[in-house]
C-alpha positions as a Markdown table, in Angstrom:
| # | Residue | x | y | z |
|---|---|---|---|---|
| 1 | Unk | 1.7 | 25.2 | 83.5 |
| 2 | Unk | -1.8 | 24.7 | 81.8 |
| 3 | Unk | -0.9 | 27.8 | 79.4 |
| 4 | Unk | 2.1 | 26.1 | 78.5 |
| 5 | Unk | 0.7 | 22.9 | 77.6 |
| 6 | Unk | -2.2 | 24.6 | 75.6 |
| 7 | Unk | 0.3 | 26.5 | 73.4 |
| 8 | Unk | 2.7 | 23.7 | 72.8 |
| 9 | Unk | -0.5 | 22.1 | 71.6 |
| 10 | Unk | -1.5 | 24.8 | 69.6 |
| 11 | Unk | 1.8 | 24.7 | 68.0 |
| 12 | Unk | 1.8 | 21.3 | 67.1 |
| 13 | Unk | -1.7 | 21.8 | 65.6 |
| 14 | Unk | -0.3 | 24.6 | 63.4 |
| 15 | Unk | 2.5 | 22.8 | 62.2 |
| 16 | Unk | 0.4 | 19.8 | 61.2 |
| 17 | Unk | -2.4 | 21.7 | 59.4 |
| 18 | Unk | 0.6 | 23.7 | 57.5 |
| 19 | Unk | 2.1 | 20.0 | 56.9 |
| 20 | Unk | -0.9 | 18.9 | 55.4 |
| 21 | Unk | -1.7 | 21.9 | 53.3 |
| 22 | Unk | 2.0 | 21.4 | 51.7 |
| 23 | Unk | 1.2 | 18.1 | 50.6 |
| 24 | Unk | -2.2 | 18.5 | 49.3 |
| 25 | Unk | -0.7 | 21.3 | 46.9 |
| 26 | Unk | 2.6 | 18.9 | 45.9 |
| 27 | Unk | -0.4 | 16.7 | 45.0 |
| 28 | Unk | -2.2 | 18.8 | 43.0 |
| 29 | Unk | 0.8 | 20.4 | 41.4 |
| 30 | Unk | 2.1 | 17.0 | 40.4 |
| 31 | Unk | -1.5 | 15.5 | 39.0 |
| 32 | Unk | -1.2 | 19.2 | 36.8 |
| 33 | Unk | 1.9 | 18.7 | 35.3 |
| 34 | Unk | 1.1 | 14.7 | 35.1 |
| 35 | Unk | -2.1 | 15.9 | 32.4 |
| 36 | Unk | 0.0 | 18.5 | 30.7 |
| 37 | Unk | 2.9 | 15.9 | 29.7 |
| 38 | Unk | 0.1 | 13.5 | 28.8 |
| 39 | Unk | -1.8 | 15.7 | 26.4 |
| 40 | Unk | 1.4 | 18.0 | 25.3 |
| 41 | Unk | 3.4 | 16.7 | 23.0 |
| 42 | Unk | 7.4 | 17.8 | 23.1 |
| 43 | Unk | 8.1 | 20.9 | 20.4 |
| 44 | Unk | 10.4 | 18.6 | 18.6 |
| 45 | Unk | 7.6 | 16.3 | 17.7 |
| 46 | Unk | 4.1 | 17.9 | 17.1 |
| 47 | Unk | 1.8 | 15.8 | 14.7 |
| 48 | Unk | 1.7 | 17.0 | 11.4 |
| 49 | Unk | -1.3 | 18.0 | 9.3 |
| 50 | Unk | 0.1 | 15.6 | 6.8 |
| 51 | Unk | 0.5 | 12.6 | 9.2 |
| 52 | Unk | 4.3 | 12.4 | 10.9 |
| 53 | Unk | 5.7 | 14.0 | 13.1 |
| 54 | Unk | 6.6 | 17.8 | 12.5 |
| 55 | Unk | 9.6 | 19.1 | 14.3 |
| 56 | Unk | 8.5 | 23.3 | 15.8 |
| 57 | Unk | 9.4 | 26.1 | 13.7 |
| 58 | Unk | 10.8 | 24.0 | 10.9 |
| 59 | Unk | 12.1 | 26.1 | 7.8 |
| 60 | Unk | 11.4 | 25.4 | 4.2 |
| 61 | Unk | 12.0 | 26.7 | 0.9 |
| 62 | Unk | 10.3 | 26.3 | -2.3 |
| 63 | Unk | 10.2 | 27.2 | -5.8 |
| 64 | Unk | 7.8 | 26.9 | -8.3 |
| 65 | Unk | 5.2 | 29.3 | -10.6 |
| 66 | Unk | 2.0 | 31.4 | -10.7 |
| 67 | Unk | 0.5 | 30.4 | -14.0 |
| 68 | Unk | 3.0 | 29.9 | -16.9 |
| 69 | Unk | 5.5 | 32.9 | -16.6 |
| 70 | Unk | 5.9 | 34.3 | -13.2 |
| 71 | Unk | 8.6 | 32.1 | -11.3 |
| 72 | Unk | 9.1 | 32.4 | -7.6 |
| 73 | Unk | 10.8 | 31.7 | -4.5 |
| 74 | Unk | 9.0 | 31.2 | -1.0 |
| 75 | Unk | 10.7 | 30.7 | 2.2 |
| 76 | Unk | 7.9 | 28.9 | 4.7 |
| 77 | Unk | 8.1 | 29.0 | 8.6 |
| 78 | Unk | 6.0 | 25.9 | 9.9 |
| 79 | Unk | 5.1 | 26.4 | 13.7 |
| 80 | Unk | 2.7 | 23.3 | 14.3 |
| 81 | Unk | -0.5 | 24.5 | 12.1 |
| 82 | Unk | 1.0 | 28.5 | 12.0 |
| 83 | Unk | 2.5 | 29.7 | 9.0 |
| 84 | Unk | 5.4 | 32.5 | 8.3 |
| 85 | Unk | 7.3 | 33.7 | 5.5 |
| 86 | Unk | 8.0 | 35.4 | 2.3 |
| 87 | Unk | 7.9 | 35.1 | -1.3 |
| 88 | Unk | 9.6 | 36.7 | -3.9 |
| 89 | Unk | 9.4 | 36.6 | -7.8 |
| 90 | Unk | 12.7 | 36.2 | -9.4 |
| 91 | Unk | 12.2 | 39.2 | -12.1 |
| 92 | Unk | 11.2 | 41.5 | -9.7 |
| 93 | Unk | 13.6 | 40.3 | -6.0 |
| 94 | Unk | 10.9 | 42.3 | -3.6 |
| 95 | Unk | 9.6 | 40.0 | -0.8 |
| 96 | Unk | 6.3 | 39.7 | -0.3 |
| 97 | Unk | 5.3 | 39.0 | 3.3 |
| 98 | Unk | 3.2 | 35.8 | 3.8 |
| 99 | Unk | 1.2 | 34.8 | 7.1 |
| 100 | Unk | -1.2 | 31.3 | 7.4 |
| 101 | Unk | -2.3 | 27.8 | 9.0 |
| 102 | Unk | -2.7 | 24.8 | 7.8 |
| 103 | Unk | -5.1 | 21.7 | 9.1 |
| 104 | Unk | -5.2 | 18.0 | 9.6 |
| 105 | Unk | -6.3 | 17.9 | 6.3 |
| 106 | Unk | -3.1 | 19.4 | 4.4 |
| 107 | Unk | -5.1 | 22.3 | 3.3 |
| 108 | Unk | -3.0 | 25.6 | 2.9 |
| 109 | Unk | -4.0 | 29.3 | 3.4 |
| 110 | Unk | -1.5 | 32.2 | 3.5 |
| 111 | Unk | -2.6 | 35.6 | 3.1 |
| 112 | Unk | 0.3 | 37.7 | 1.3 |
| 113 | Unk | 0.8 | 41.4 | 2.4 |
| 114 | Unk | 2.4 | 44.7 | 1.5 |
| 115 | Unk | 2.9 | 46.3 | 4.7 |
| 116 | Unk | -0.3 | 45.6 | 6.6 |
| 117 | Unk | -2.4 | 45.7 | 3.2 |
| 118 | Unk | -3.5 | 42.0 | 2.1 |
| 119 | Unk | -2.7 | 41.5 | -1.4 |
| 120 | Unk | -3.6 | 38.3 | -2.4 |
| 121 | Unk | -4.3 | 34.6 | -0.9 |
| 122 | Unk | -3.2 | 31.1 | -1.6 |
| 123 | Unk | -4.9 | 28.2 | -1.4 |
| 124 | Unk | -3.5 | 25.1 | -1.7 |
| 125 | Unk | -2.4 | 21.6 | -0.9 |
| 126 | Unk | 0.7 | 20.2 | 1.0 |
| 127 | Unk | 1.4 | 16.9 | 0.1 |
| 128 | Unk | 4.9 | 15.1 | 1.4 |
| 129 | Unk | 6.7 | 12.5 | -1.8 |
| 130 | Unk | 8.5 | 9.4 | -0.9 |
| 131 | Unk | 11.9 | 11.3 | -0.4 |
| 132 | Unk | 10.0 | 12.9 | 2.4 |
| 133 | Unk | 9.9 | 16.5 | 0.1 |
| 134 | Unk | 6.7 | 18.9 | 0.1 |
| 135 | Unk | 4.8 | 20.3 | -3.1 |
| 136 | Unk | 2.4 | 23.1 | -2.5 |
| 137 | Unk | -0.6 | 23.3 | -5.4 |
| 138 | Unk | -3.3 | 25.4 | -5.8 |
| 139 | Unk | -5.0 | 28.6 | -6.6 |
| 140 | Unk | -4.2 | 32.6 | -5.9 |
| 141 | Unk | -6.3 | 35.3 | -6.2 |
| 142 | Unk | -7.1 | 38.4 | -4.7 |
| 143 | Unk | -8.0 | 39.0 | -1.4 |
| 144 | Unk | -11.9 | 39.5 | -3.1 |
| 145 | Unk | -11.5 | 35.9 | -4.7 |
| 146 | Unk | -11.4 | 37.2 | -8.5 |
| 147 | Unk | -8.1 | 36.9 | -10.9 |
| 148 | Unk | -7.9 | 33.1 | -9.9 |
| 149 | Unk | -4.5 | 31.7 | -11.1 |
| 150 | Unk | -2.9 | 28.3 | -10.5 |
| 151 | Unk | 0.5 | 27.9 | -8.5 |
| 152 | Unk | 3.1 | 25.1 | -8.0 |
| 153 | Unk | 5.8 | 24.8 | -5.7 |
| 154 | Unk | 8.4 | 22.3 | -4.9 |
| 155 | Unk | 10.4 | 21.9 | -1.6 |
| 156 | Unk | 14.0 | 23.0 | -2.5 |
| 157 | Unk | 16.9 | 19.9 | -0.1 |
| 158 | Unk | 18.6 | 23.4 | 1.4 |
| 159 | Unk | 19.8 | 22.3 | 5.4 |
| 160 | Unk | 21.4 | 26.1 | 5.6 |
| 161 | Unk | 21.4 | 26.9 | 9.3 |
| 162 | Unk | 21.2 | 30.6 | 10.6 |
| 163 | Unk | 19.7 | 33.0 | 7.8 |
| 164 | Unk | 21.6 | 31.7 | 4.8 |
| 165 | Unk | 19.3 | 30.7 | 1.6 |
| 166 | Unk | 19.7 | 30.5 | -2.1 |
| 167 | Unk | 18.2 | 33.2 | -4.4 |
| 168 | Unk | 17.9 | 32.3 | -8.5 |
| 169 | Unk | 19.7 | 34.8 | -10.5 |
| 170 | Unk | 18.3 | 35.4 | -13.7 |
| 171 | Unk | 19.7 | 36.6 | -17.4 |
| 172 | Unk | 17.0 | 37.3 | -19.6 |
| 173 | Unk | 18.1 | 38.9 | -23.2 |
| 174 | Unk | 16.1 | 39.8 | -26.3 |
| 175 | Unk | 18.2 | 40.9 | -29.1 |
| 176 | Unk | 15.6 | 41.4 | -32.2 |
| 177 | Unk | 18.7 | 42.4 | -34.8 |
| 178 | Unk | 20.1 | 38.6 | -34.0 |
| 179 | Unk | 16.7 | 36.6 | -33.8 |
| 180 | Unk | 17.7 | 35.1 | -30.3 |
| 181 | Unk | 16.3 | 34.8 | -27.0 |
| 182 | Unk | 18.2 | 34.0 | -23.8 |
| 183 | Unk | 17.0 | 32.8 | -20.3 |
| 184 | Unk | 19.1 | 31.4 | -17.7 |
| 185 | Unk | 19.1 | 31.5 | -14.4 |
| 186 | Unk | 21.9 | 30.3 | -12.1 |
| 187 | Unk | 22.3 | 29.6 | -7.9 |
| 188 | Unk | 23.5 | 32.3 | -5.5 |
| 189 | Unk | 24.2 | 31.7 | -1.6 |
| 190 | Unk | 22.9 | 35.0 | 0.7 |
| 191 | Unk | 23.3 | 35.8 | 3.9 |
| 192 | Unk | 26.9 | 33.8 | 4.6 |
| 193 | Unk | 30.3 | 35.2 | 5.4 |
| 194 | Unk | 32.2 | 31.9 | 4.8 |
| 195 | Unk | 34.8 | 32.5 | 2.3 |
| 196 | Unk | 33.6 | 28.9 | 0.5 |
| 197 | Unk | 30.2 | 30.8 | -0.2 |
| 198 | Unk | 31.7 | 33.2 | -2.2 |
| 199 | Unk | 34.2 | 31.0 | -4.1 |
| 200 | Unk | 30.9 | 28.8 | -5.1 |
| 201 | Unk | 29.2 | 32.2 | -6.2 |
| 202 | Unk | 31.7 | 33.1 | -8.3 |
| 203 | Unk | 31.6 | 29.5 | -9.7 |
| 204 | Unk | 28.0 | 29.5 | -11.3 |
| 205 | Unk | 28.3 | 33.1 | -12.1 |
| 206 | Unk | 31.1 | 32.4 | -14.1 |
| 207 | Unk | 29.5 | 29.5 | -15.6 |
| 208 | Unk | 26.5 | 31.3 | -16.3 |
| 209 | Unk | 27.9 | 34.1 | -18.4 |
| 210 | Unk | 30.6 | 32.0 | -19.6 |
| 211 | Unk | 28.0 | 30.0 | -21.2 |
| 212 | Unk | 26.0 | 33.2 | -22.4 |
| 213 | Unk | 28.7 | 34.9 | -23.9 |
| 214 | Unk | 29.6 | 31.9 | -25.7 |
| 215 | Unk | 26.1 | 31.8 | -27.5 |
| 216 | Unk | 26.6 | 35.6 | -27.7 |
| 217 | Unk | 29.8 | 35.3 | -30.0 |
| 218 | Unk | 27.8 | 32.0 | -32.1 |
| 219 | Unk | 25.3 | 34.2 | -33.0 |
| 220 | Unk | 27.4 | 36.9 | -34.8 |
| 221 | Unk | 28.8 | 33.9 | -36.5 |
| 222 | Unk | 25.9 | 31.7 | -37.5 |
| 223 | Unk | 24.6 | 31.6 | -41.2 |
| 224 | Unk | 21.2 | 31.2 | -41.0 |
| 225 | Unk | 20.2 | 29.1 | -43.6 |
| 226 | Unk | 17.8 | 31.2 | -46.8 |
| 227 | Unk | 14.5 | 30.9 | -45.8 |
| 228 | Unk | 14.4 | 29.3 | -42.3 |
| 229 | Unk | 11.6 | 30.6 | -39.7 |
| 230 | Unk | 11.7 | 31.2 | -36.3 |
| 231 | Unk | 14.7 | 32.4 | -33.6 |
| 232 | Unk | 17.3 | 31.4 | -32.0 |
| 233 | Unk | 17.5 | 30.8 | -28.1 |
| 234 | Unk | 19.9 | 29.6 | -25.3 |
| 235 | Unk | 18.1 | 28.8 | -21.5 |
| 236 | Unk | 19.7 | 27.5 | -18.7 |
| 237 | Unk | 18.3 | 26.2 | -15.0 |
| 238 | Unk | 19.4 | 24.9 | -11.9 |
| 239 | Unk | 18.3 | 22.2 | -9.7 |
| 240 | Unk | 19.8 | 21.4 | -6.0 |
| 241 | Unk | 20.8 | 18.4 | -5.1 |
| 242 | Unk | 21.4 | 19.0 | -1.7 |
| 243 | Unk | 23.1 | 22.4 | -0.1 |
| 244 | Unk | 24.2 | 22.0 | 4.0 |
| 245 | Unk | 26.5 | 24.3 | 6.0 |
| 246 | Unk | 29.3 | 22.5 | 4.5 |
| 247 | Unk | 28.6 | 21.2 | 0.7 |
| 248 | Unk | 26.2 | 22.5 | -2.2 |
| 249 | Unk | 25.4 | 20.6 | -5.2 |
| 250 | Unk | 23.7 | 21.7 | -8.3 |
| 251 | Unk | 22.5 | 20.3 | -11.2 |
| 252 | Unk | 22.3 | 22.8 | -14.4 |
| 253 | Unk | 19.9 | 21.7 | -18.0 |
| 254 | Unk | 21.2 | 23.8 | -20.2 |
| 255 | Unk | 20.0 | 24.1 | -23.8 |
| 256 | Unk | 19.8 | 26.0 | -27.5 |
| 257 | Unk | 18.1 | 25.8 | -30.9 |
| 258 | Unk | 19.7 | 27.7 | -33.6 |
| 259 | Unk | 17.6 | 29.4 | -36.7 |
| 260 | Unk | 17.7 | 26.4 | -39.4 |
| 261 | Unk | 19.1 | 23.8 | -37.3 |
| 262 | Unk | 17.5 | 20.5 | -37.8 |
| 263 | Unk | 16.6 | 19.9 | -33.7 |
| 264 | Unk | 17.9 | 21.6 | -30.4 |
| 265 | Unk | 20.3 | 20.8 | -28.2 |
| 266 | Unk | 20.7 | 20.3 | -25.0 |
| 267 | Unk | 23.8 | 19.1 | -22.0 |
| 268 | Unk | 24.2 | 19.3 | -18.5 |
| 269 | Unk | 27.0 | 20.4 | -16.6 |
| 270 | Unk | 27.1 | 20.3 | -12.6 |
| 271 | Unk | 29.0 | 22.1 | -9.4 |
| 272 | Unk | 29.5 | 20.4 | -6.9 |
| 273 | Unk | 31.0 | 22.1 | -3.8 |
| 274 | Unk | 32.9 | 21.6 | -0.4 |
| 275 | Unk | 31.8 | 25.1 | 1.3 |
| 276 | Unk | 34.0 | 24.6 | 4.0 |
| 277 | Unk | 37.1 | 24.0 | 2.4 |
| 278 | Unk | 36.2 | 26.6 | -0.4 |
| 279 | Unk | 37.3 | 24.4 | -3.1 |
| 280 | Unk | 35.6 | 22.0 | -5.9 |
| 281 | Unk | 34.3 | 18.4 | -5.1 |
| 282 | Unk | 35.3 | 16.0 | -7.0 |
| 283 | Unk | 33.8 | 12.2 | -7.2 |
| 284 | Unk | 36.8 | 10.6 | -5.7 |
| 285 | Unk | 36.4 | 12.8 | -2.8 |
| 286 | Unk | 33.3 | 10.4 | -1.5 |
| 287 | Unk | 35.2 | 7.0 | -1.6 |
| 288 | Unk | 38.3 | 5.6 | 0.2 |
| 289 | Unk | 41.2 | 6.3 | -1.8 |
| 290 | Unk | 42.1 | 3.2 | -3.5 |
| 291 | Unk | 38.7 | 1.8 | -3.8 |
| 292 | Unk | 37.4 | 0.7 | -7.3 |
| 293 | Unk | 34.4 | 4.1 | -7.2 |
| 294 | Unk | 33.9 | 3.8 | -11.0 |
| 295 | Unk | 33.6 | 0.3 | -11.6 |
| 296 | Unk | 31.0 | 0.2 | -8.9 |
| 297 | Unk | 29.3 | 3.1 | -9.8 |
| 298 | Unk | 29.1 | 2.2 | -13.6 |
| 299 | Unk | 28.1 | -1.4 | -12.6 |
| 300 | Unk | 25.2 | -0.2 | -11.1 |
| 301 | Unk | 24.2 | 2.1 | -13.5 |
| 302 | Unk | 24.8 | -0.3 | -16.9 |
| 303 | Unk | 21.9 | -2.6 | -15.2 |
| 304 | Unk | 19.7 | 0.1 | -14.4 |
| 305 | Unk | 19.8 | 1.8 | -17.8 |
| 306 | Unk | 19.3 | -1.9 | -19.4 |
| 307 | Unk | 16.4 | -2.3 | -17.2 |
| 308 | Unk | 14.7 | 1.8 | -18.0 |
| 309 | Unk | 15.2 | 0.3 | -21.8 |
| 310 | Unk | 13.6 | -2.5 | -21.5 |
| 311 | Unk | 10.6 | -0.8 | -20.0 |
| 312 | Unk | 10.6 | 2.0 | -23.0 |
| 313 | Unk | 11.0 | -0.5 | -25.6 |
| 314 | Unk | 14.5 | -1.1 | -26.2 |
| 315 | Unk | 15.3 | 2.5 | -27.4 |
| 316 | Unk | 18.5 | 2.2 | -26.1 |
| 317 | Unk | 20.9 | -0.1 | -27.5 |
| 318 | Unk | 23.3 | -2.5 | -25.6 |
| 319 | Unk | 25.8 | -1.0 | -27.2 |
| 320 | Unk | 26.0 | 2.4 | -26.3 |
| 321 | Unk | 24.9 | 1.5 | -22.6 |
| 322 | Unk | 28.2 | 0.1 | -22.3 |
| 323 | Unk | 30.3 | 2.4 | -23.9 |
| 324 | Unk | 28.5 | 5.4 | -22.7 |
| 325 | Unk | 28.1 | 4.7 | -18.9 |
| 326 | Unk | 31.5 | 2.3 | -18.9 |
| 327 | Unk | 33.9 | 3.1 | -15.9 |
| 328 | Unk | 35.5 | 5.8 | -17.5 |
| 329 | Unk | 35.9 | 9.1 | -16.3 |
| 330 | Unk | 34.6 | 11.1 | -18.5 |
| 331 | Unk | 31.2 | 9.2 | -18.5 |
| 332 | Unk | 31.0 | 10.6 | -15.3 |
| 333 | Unk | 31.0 | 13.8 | -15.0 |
| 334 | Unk | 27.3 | 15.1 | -14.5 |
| 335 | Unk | 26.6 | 13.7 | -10.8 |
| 336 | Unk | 25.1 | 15.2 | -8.1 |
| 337 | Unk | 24.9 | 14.6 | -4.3 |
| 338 | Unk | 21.3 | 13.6 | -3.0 |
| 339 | Unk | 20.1 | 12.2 | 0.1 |
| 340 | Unk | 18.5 | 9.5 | -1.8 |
| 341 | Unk | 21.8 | 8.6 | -3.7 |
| 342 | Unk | 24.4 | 9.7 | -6.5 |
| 343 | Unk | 22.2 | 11.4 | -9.3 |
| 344 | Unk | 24.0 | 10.4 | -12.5 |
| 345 | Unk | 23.0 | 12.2 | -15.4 |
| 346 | Unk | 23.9 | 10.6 | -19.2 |
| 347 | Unk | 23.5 | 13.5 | -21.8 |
| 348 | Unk | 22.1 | 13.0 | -25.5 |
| 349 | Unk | 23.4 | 10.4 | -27.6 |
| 350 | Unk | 26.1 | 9.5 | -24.5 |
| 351 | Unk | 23.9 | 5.9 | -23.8 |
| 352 | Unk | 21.7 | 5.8 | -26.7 |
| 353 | Unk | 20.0 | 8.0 | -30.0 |
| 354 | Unk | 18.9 | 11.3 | -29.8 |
| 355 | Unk | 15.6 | 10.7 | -29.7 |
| 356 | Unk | 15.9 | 8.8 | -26.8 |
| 357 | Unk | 17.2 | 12.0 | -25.2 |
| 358 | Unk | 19.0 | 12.5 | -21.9 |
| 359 | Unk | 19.1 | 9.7 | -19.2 |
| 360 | Unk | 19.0 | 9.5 | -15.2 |
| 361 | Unk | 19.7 | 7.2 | -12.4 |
| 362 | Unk | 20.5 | 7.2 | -9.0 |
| 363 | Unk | 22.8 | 5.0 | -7.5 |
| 364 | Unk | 21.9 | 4.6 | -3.9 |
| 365 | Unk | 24.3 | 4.8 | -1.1 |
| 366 | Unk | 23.6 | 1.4 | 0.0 |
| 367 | Unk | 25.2 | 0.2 | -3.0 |
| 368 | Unk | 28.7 | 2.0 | -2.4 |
| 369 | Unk | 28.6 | 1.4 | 1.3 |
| 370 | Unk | 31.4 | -0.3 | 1.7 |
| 371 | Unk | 33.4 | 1.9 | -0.5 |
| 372 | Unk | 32.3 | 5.5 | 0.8 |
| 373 | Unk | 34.7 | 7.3 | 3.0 |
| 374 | Unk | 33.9 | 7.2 | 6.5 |
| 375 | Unk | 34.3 | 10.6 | 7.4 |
| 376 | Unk | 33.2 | 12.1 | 3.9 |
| 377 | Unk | 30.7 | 14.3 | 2.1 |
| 378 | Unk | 28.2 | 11.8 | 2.2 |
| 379 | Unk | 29.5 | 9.1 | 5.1 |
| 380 | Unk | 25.4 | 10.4 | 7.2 |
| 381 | Unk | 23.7 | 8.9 | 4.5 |
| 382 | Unk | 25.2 | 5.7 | 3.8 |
| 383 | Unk | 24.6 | 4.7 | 7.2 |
C-alpha cells in the first residue's frame, strides 16, 4: 500500500516538474520572438540609406555615361544595404557584372568584374528627386584607384515584372563622301514572349530607320551651298515615360543640321503603347468617351505656358500660345504617360519663335480626374 502511494506521488511530482519546464520554455520562446519583431523590421519595409522605407530586393534600372562618350545601361539589385547587378555599354552589349553596399549615408561602392577578376569600382552618390526617381553620380576608376573618370546615371520608370527590361539600340553612321554623321538610338523590350512586345519592337525599329533612311536619301539630294564648313548630322534618343507589364511610353528628340543651313532642327515624335492589347494608344483611350479630353487638356496647358513665359520674359507670345496649344488635335500629338502626369511636348515654333525652342508641361492627373476612364491606362494614378 505504502509503495503505491509513494509512486503515485512520484508521478505526480514528474508530471508537475515536466509541467513547469514546458512553460518556462513557452516563456522564453515567446520573450525571443517578442525582441526579434521589435528590432526586425518586415522585408517589405527596411529603412533606406536615403531616409524611407526601402521595399527587399527592389529592382532598378539606369542609364547614364562614363565621361562624355561612353553611354551605358545598369540594372541594380537593392537588398537593404547589398548591392547586385550588371552594366553594359550600349556600343559594345557585354554585361559587366557588378557587386556592392551602400550606407546610411547614400554613399555607393560597386566593384565591377569580369569573371572573378575586379575591373573597376564606382563610387558614388544615390540621391532620390521629388518624383521619388534615383540619380547615381560619381567617380570610376580602376580597381588601383588611377584612370579616375566621372559617371552619371538616372533611374529609368520601367515596372517590368519577371526578367523583362529595355536595352537602347544604337545606329551610328559615318559616311566621309556625304559629310554626315548619324546617331540614333531607339527602345527595345527583352526577355518577353507577349506578342504586344514585339509589335512595339517593330514600332521604334521602324521609326528609327524610317527616320534614318529618310536623312539617308536628303543627303544624296542636298546642295550644299559654295563654301559652307562643317557636316551634316541626324541624332535621335529616347526617353521613357513609364513602361509596366501592360503599357510603354516613349518619348523620342530627334534632330539634324544640314551643311549651309542657317540653324538645326529639331521635333519630337512619341509611341505610346497598350502591350497587352498589342496595339497603339491613343489619347482618347485615357478619358471617358464623350468627355471634352482636349479642351481640358489644352486649358491647362494655355495657362501654364502663359505662366513659363512670363517667367522667361515674355518670349512667347499670346498669340501663338493659343493657336499652338489650342484644343485641336494635331496640337497634341507628342504626349507621354507619366506617373506624375500627361507630359505634353510643343515642338519649335508650334507655341512661340524659334529661339524660344521646344516647350514642356505636364498636366497632372488631378486635373483630368473627373474625366479619366475608370478602368483605363492611367485610372491608378489619378486616384
Amino acid at each position: 500500500m505504502t509503495s503505491d502511494i509513494s509512486k503515485t506521488t512520484t508521478a505526480k511530482l514528474v508530471c508537475m516538474v515536466l509541467t513547469a519546464v514546458c512553460l518556462l520554455t513557452a516563456c522564453q520562446k515567446q520573450r525571443t520572438s517578442t525582441q526579434q519583431t521589435a528590432n526586425v523590421e518586415p522585408a517589405s519595409q527596411q529603412q533606406s540609406a536615403a531616409g524611407g522605407v526601402t521595399p527587399a530586393q527592389e529592382t532598378k534600372f539606369f542609364r547614364g555615361s562614363i565621361g562624355s562618350a561612353l553611354g551605358l545601361q545598369m540594372k541594380l539589385i537593392r537588398d537593404e544595404q547589398k548591392l547586385l547587378g550588371s552594366y553594359y555599354y550600349q556600343k559594345i552589349g557585354k554585361r559587366i557584372d557588378l557587386r556592392g553596399t551602400i550606407d546610411h549615408a547614400s554613399n555607393l561602392v560597386l566593384e565591377e568584374f569580369d569573371g572573378d577578376k575586379p575591373t573597376g569600382i564606382f563610387k558614388g552618390l544615390w540621391t532620390v528627386d521629388d518624383d521619388g526617381l534615383i540619380s547615381i553620380a560619381g567617380n570610376w576608376t580602376r580597381p588601383d584607384g588611377s584612370k579616375q573618370t566621372a559617371f552619371s546615371l538616372h533611374q529609368e520608370p520601367i515596372e517590368f515584372s519577371g526578367p523583362v527590361e529595355i536595352a537602347g539600340k544604337q545606329i551610328n553612321e559615318k559616311n566621309k563622301p556625304l559629310n554626315y554623321e548619324i546617331s540614333v538610338e531607339y527602345p527595345q523590350i527583352t526577355g518577353s514572349s507577349n506578342p504586344g512586345v514585339e509589335k512595339f519592337n517593330q514600332q521604334a525599329k521602324s521609326l528609327a530607320t524610317g527616320l534614318v533612311a529618310e536623312f539617308r536619301k536628303s543627303m544624296t539630294e542636298w546642295e550644299r551651298p559654295e563654301g559652307s564648313i562643317g557636316g551634316s548630322d541626324f541624332g535621335m534618343g529616347y526617353t521613357i515615360g513609364i513602361a509596366r507589364d501592360d503599357l510603354i511610353s516613349v518619348g523620342f528628340d530627334i534632330g539634324s543640321s544640314y551643311q549651309g543651313a542657317a540653324h538645326p532642327n529639331s521635333y519630337s515624335r512619341v509611341i505610346n503603347f497598350d502591350l497587352k492589347n498589342g496595339k497603339p494608344l491613343r489619347l482618347a483611350d485615357l478619358f471617358q468617351p464623350g468627355s471634352k479630353y482636349l479642351q481640358k487638356i489644352a486649358a491647362y496647358c494655355i495657362k501654364d505656358l502663359q505662366k513659363q513665359s512670363k517667367a522667361k520674359e515674355d518670349m512667347l507670345d499670346d498669340t501663338s500660345i493659343q493657336e499652338g496649344a489650342g484644343p485641336d488635335v494635331k496640337n497634341y500629338r507628342s504626349w507621354m504617360v507619366t506617373k506624375k502626369g500627361l507630359a505634353v511636348q510643343f515642338d519649335s515654333y508650334q507655341v512661340g519663335p524659334y529661339v524660344a525652342g521646344p516647350q514642356s508641361v505636364v498636366v497632372p492627373y488631378t486635373a483630368l480626374k473627373e474625366i479619366i476612364k475608370p478602368d483605363g491606362p492611367v485610372a491608378q494614378y489619378a486616384n
